[in-house]
C-alpha positions, 0 to 999 in steps of 0.5 A: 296533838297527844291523840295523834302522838299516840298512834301505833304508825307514829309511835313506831316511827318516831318515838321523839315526838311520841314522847315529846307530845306526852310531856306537854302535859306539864305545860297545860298543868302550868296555864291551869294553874295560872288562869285558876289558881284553885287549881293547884289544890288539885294538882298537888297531891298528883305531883307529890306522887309524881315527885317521889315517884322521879326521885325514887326511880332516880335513886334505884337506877344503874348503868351498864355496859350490856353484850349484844348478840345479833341474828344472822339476818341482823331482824333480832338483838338479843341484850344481856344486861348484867344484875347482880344480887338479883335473882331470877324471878326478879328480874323475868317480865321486869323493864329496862330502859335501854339507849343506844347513843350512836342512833338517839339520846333517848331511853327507850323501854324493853320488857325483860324476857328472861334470865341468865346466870352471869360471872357476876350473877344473874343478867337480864335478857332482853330481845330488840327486833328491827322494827324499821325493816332493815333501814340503816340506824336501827338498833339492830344494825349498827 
């Protein structure tokens, strides 16, 4: 399931269960652990890591309103997502998790193109682009 999960067309097409296919690791981590119980002095140091790793991603994360510009032909968004008291060079080749609620509940990650000076200092500058070719309820579209 993960192998299928993990193809380009399937990842396009649904990154629902693209996702949801990844996270069944938690589940074979608990039969493991169950039908050997030595295997949780393997498992453990991994999920300290994996703990501290969600609790400081949970920490540092925000949320904004972000402006969205669309293209004429409506094949490219470009998001500006406004953070200040950071500059530049930090922010370009960094990721965001952006999420449209109208279309999905699920975040979904874009790579930060570049950056601008904002009125409330520097914005990330983030590029979508239509990847359903213009089907209704892409992020492009709507």
């Amino acid at each position: 399931l993960l192998g299928l999960a993990s193809f380009y067309a399937v990842r396009r097409k649904s990154y629902a269960f693209f996702m949801a296919a990844h996270q069944l690791h938690f589940l074979w981590w608990l039969f493991a652990v169950l039908h050997w119980p030595g295997m949780l002095s393997f498992v453990a140091p991994a999920l300290v890591f994996f703990i501290a790793d969600t609790a400081r991603r949970r920490v540092s994360e925000s949320t904004a309103r972000c402006a969205v510009a669309t293209t004429p032909d409506e094949k490219l968004a470009t998001v500006v997502i406004p953070f200040p008291g950071y500059t530049s060079k930090q922010l370009t080749g960094g990721v965001v998790r952006l999420r449209r609620t109208d279309i999905s509940l699920m975040w979904h990650p874009m790579t930060i193109a570049g950056a601008t000076k904002g009125p409330d200092g520097s914005a990330a500058v983030v590029h979508v682009f239509d990847a359903r070719d213009g089907q209704e309820g892409t992020w492009t579209r709507r």
